[in-house]
Structures are given as C-alpha cells and as structure tokens.
C-alpha positions in Angstrom: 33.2 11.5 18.3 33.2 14.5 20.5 29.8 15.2 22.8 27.5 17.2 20.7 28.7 16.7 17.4 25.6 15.2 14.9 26.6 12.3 12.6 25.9 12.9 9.2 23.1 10.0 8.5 21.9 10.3 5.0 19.5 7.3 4.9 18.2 7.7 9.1 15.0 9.0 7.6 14.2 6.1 5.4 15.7 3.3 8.5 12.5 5.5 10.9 10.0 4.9 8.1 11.2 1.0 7.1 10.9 0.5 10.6 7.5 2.1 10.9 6.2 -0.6 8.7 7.6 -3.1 10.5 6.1 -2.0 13.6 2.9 -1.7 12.2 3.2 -4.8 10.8 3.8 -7.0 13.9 1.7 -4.8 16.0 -0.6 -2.7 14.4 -1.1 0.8 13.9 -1.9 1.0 17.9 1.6 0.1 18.4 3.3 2.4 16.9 4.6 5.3 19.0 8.4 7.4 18.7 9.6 5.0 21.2 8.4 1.7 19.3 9.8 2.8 15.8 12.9 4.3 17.3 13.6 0.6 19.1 12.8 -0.4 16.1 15.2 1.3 13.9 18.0 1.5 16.4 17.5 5.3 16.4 17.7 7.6 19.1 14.3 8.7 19.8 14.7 12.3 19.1 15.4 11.5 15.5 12.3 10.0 15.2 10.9 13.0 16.2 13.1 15.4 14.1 11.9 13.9 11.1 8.4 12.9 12.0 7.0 15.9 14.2 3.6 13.9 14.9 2.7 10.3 14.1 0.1 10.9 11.5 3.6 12.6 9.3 5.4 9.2 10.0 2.0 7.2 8.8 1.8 9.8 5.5 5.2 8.6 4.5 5.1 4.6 5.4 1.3 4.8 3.5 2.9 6.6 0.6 6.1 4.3 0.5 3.6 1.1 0.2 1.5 2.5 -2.2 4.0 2.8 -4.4 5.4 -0.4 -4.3 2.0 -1.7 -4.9 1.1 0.4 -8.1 4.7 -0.4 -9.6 3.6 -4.1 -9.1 0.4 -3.2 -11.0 2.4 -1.3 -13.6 5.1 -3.8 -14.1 2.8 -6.8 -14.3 0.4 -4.8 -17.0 3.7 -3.2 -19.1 5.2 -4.6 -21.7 2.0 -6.8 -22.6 0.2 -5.9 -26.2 -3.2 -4.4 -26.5 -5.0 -8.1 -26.6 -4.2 -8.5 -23.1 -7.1 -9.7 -21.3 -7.1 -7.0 -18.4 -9.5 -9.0 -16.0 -7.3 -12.5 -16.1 -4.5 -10.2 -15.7 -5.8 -8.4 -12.7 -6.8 -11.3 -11.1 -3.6 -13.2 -11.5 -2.2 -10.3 -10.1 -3.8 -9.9 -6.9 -3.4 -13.7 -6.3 0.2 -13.2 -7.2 0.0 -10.3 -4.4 -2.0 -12.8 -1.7 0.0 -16.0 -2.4 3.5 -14.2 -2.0 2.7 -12.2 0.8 -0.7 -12.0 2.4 1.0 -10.4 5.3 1.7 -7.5 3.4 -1.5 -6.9 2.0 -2.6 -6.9 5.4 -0.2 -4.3 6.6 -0.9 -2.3 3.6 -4.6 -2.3 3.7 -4.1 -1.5 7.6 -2.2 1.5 6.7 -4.8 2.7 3.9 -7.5 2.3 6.2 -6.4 4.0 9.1 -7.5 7.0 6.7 -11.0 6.2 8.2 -9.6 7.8 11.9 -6.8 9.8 10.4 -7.5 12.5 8.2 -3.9 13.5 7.4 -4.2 10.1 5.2 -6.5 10.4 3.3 -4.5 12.5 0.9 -2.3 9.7 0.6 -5.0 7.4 0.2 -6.9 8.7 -2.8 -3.5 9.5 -4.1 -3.5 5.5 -4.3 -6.5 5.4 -5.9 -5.7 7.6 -8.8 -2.4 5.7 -9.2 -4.0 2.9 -9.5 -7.0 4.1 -12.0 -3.8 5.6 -14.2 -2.1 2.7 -14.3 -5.5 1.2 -15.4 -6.5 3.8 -17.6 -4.1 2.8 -20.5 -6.3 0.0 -21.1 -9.5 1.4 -20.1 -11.3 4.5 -19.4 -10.7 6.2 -16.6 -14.1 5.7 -14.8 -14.0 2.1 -15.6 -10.2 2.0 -14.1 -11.9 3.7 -11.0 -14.5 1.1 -10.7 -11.7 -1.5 -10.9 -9.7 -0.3 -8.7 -12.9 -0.2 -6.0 -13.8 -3.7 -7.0 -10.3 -5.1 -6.5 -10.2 -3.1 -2.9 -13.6 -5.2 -2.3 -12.4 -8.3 -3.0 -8.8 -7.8 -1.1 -10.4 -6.7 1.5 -13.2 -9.5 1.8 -10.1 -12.0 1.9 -8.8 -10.0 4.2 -11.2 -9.8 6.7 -12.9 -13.1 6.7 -10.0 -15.2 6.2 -11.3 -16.4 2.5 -8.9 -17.9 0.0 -7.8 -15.8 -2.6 -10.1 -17.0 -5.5 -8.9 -15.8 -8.4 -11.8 -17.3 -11.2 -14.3 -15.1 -9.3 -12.2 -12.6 -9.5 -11.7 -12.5 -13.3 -15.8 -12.9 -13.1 -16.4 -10.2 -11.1 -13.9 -7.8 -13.6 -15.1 -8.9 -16.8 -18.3 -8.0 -15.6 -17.6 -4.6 -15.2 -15.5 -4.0 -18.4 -18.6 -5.7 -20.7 -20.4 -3.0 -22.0 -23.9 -2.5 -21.1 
C-alpha cells in the first residue's frame, strides 16, 4: 500500500472500544490512556484519537456498549416467561447467574458506571442504564417500583462487590419481595 493512502477499516472503531474494556478491565479506569487501548487494539494511536477525541467519548461508548449487554440479559431472562412469573426469584436468579458466570465483568461494569461519580460526560449514560433497566422492569411492575428495583439490585451488586461477599441469592429474593408487597 502506497505511503499515505488510509485503509478502509470498517470495524477499527468497535476493535478501540472492545479493547477499551479490556484495558479497563485488567487495569482500571486509571489505566486507560490512547496509548494503552491503541496497544491494546493493535491500532495506530492516532485512530484512537480520530474516533475518540478525549477519553471521557471512549468511556461514553464502552459504558454504553456494557449497559446494553446487561439489560438484554435482563430482558432475555424475563421474556418469554407468562404473567405468574415470580419477578423477585427471577431477579435474584439472575444476578447470581450474572456473579457466578462472570463476577469479573460485573466488576468492570460497575467500575465503568461508577466512574460517573468523577466524570460527568457519564452520567448520561449511566441513568440511561437506569431507565433501561426500570423499562425492562416495568412490564411487570410499575415504573417506580421497577426504579426501586433497579436501585436495590445496584445495592446488593455492589455490596458483593465491594466487600468480597458471596452472591446470596435467598436474601436477595427477600430483599425484592419486600419491595413489591404492597403496603
């Protein structure tokens, strides 16, 4: 290929942001730099740049990638299942389906969610993933109640998270059948 002449690279955009996850996840969000992700995606370092101007962009768009994979988990575990379904044995099976398949992942995940805290250019993102998750609730349930879900499950993920706790998923379906039973 002559000097000069670009490469037409159709899926180089989604290779920076795959490997902006994986950076993130073996290092943390204070690893990741151009440098780290384009290593990382066997990118020249400019194209991480032509695609993600500033870091926070490259964040917005590996935040919003695992928020959807997460909320089509959500979705596909509740679809399909008939109006008996009891929604807090359900939730809890899922979120100990989440922990024992990949706990890493939920790490990574909640990493990215919470770096909303420092970075405001997240936090779009992150209530986006909040009202994903209350609509994917809200079929079952009103949507206040799916809110309050939705912040009781972030509780619990993140206690396991942060104190090393096994997943407990009895306590779990406790915890969420208390806030479904009317008052």
């Amino acid at each position: 290929m002559a000097a000069g002449v670009r490469r037409y690279d159709p899926g180089r955009r989604q290779r920076i942001i795959d490997a902006a996850i994986r950076v993130v996840g073996a290092k943390g969000i204070a690893g990741l730099s151009h440098r780290s992700v384009a290593a990382e995606a066997d990118v020249p370092l400019g194209s991480t740049t032509y695609h993600f101007a500033t870091l926070d962009e490259l964040l917005v768009a590996a935040l919003r990638q695992a928020n959807e994979g997460f909320a089509a988990e959500v979705a596909a575990g509740l679809a399909g299942v008939g109006p008996d379904l009891d929604l807090p044995a359900a939730l809890a099976r899922l979120l100990g389906e989440l922990f024992a398949r990949d706990r890493g992942r939920a790490e990574l995940e909640y990493e990215l969610y919470l770096a909303a805290l420092r970075r405001p250019a997240l936090r779009p993102v992150a209530a986006e993933w909040c009202e994903a998750m209350a609509r994917a609730l809200a079929d079952r349930t009103d949507l206040v109640t799916a809110r309050a879900l939705v912040a009781v499950m972030d509780g619990i993920c993140l206690q396991v998270l942060l104190t090393d706790a096994a997943y407990d998923e009895a306590y779990t379906r406790e915890v969420l059948t208390r806030v479904l039973r009317p008052c």
